[in-house]
C-alpha positions, 0 to 999 in steps of 0.5 A, a space after each residue: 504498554 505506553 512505552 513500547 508503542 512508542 518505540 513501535 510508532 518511532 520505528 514505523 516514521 522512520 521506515 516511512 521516512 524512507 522512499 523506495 528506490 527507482 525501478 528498472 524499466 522492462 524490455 517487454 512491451 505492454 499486453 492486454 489482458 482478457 477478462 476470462 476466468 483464472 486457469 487452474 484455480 479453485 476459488 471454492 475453497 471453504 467458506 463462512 455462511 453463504 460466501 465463498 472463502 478464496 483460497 488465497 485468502 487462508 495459509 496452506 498448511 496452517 490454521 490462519 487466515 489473513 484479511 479475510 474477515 467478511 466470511 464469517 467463521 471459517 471453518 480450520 481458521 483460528 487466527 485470522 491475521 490482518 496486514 494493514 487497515 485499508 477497508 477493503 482488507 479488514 471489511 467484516 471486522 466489527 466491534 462484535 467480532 470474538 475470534 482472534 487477530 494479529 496485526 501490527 501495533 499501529 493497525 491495532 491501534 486504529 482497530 480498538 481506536 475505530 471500530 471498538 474491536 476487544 484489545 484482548 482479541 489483538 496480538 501484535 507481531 511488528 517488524 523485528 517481533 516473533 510469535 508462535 501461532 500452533 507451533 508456527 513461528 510468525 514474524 514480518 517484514 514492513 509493506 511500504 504500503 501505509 502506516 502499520 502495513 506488514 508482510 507476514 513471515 510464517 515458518 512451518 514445523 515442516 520447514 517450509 517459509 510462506 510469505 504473504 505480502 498483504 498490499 505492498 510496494 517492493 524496493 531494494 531495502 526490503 532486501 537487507 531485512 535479515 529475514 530473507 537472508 539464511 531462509 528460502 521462501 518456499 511459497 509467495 502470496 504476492 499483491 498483483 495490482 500492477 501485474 502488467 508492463 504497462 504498469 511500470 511507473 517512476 519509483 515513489 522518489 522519483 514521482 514525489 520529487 518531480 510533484 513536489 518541483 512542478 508544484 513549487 513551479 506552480 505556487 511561484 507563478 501564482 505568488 499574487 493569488 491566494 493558493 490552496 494545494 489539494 492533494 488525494 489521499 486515503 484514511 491511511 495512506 498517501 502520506 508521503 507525497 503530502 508531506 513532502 509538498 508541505 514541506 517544500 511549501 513550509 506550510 500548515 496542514 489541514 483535514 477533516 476531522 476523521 482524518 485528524 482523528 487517524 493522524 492522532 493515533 499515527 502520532 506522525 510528529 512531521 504530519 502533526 506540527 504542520 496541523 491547523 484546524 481552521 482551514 483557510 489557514 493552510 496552504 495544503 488542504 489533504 482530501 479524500 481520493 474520491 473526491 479528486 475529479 473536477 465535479 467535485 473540485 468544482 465544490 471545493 474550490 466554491 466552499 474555499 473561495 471566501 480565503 482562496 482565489 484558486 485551487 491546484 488538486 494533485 491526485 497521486 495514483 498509479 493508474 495514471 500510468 495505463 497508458 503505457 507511457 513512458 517518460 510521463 514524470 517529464 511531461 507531467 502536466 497540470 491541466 486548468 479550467 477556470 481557477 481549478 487546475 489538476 494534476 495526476 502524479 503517477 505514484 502508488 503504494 503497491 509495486 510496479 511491474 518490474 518491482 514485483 520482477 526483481 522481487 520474486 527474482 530476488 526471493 530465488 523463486 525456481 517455479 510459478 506454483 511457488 507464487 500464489 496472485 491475490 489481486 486480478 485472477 481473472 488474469 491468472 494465465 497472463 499473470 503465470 506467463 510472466 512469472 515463467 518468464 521471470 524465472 526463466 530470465 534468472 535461470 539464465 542468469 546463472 546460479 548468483 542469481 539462483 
């Protein structure tokens, strides 16, 4: 009902009104991984018409599936559970979908709102909910991913605990959630984006507070012109670091229609106040992160002209950071060409290398079978490498850290 998704939608702007905090830095040094097969894994497990279903993609010792939704029926697979609405997690989900599907109630809304998915075929588990699916008990934890993303908790009649992360960026908050306290995690599915020291980038904190410093900077410095700040985003996703450059600007908000139409049904009250619909009347204009290259900037900085006399893009990524810098939040540079001027800020949504370290050194992981990669297996003896070598260090550590 209306009030209870109101409660869910306040919870969600709170959670997103929290940074993560700054990672450790490694001691190891950067790697360069191969591009062979994965060692040891079988990716021919199952399949729904002619494709092959992942292994990741279903929950051992259950009838679930998550974000596998472009496979068809898969046969054992009853629920199919969705972590967050990013397309490539939720590609295959029509509105002629009939199976069943969890979610939070933020992705819910944006399934039944975009993709005319049947409100019947939804249960929601939000953080805080539990559920029983075939006699195992669900809950979740949030990603701090995007709006609505969650890590699902699935406790089994034979009393094992599986975590699935779907996509997340780990910090230290997520270990006070009560849900890790009084149980271990038998088995991990863990998100591998930036499974390499190299990836090691600035915490969210420290990345959006530097932009938003070298952006204020900027906008002094061209008091004089008409300036209009473009900053990439996705559909869901991105969200902080505009926000903060909004406010530090104080300014209006602009987006295309797809995009108000997805702010709408996030009803982020901090997004929505700043919202004006005739462009040349905000200051920060949120654009499609694809379209954050200078071909394209040269486009947008043409259709803008008439109100504004030059353009400072701010694309947050982490792949910036491939590069293995170091101290690259202090020698953030904003590169200019004309009256386009761009700047990459290395901010992410999934965890760094030392994030994922102290994560799965947090959840008490004694043996690298106990964690299952979902993302690059084709760097799976890499990855394993330094799973080993993370358990190994807690091992050292003593039992506390056991």
């Amino acid at each position: 009902d209306k009030k209870k998704y109101d409660q869910v939608v306040s919870k969600w702007n709170e959670i997103f009104k929290k940074p993560a905090a700054p990672p450790p830095k490694p001691k190891d040094k950067p790697k360069t991984f191969n591009t062979r097969s994965p060692n040891g894994y079988n990716q021919k497990d199952g399949g729904g018409g002619n494709k092959k279903v992942p292994y990741y993609k279903k929950v051992k010792g259950t009838s679930f599936s998550v974000d596998a939704f472009n496979y068809g029926d898969i046969p054992g697979v009853r629920y199919y559970f969705l972590s967050h609405y990013h397309y490539d997690h939720f590609r295959g989900l029509t509105k002629h979908w009939k199976k069943p599907i969890v979610c939070s109630s933020l992705t819910k809304r944006c399934l039944v709102t975009f993709l005319k998915v049947s409100e019947n075929l939804i249960t929601t588990v939000d953080p805080g909910d539990e559920r029983i699916f075939d006699q195992v008990q669900v809950s979740c934890v949030t990603a701090n991913h995007c709006p609505g993303s969650v890590m699902f908790v699935f406790r089994l009649t034979t009393g094992q605990t599986i975590l699935h992360v779907g996509d997340f960026r780990a910090n230290p908050d997520m270990e006070s959630d009560p849900l890790f306290w009084n149980q271990k995690i038998d088995h991990v599915y863990l998100d591998t984006t930036y499974c390499d020291p190299q990836y090691d980038f600035p915490s969210q904190h420290l990345a959006i507070e530097r932009a938003v410093a070298k952006v204020e900077e900027f906008a002094s410095r061209h008091a004089n012109n008409r300036l209009a700040v473009l900053v990439g985003a996705y559909t869901i996703g991105k969200e902080r670091i505009f926000k903060a450059i909004a406010k530090a600007l104080d300014c209006k908000v602009w987006a295309n229609n797809r995009r108000l139409e997805t702010w709408k049904v996030l009803q982020d009250e901090e997004i929505n106040s700043r919202i004006v619909k005739d462009r040349y009347k905000a200051k920060v204009h949120v654009i499609e992160q694809g379209k954050m290259n200078w071909k394209h900037l040269k486009d947008i900085a043409k259709q803008l002209s008439p109100g504004f006399s030059h353009v400072l893009a701010v694309k947050p990524t982490g792949w910036t950071h491939e590069k293995g810098q170091g101290n690259e939040l202090e020698n953030l540079k904003i590169k200019t060409g004309g009256n386009i001027s761009f700047m990459e800020v290395p901010y992410s949504e999934h965890s760094s290398y030392s994030e994922l370290k102290r994560f799965i050194q947090f959840l008490r992981i004694k043996d690298t079978r106990q964690i299952i990669p979902t993302v690059n297996l084709y760097q799976s003896k890499e990855m394993n490498s330094y799973f080993a070598d993370w358990i190994r260090e807690s091992k050292e550590k003593g039992p506390e850290s056991q």
